[in-house]
C-alpha positions in Angstrom: -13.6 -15.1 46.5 -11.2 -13.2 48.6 -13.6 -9.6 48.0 -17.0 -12.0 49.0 -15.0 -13.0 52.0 -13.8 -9.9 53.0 -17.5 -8.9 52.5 -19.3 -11.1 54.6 -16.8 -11.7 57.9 -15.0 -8.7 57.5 -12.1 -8.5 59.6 -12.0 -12.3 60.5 -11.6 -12.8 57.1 -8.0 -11.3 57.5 -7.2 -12.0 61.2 -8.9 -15.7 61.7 -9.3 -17.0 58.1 -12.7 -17.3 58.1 -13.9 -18.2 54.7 -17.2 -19.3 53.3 -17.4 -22.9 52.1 -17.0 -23.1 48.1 -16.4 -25.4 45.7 -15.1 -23.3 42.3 -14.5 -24.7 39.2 -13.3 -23.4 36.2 -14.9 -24.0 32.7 -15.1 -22.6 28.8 -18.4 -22.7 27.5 -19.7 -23.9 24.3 -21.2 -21.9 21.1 -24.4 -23.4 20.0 -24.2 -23.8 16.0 -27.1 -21.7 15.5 -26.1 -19.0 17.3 -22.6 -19.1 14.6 -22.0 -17.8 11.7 -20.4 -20.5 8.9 -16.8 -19.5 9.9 -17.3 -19.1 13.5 -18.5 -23.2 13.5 -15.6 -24.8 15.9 -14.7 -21.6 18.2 -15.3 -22.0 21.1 -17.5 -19.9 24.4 -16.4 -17.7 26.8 -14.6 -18.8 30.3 -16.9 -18.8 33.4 -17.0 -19.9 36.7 -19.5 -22.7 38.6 -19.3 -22.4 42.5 -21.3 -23.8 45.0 -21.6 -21.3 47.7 -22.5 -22.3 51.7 -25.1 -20.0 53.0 -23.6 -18.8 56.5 -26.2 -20.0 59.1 -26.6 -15.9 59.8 -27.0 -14.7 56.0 -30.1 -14.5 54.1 -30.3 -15.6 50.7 -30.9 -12.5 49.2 -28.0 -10.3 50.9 -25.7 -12.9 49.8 -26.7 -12.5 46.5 -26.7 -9.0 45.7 -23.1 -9.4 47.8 -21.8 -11.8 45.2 -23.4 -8.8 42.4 -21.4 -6.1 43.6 -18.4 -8.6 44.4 -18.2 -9.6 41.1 -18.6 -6.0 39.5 -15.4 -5.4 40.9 -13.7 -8.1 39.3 -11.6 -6.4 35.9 -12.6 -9.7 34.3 -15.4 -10.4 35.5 -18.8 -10.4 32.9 -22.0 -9.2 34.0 -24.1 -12.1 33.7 -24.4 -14.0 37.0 -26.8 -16.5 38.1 -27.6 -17.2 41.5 -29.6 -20.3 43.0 -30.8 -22.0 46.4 -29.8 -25.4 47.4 -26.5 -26.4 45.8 -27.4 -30.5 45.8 -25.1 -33.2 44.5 -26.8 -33.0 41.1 -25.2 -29.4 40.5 -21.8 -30.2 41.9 -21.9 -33.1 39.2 -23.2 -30.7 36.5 -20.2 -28.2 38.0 -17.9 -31.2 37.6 -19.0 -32.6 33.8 -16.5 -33.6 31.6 -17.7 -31.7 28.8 -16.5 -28.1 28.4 -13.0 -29.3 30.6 -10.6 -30.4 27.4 -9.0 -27.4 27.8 -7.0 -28.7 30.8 -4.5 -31.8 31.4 -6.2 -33.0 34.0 -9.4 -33.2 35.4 -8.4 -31.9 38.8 -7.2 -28.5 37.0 -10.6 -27.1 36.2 -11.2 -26.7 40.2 -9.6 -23.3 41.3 -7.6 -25.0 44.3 -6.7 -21.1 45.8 -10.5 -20.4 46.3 -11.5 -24.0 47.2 -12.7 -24.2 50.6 -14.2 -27.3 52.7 -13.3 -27.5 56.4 -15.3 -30.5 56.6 -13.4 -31.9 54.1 -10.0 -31.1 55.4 -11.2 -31.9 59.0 
């Protein structure tokens, strides 16, 4: 998060903490069975990241997206399949937040990456 930030405000990012509003969360996916072979059954998928991303008021769409591309390419970890949508609604913070796919932490709080989590409304 801190590369998007740095590549949408710039210098405020540093100087004024201005940060886009996202909710991150943490998750390890799930191998479909038919996709395995006998003595893969029970592994488990790949770790990858939900977020729901405010647009800046400023931004369009598109530029934020091809922004979060090159962001992400930068990333050592980072795996080139990214998936970007309109209109983050309560359904996909819910689908963000499932149970399923989080036993891998103690507590359900600990899927939620706390150092890129950002909601001025909420902290207002």
């Amino acid at each position: 998060m801190n590369l998007l930030n740095r590549a949408v405000y710039g210098a405020a990012f540093r100087r004024h903490s201005k940060r886009l509003r996202v909710l991150p969360v943490l998750e390890k996916g799930e191998v479909r069975a038919r996709a395995l072979r006998s003595w893969e059954h029970g592994t488990s998928g790949r770790w990858h990241i939900h977020c729901a991303i405010e647009l800046p008021s400023y931004f369009d769409g598109m530029a934020l997206e091809n922004l979060i591309r090159d962001c992400w390419a930068k990333v050592e970890w980072g795996y080139g399949r990214i998936l970007v949508r309109a209109g983050a609604n309560a359904g996909w913070i819910n689908y963000m937040l499932k149970g399923r796919q989080k036993s891998e932490f103690d507590g359900f709080v600990d899927c939620i990456i706390i150092e890129s989590l950002h909601n001025p409304i909420a902290d207002a």
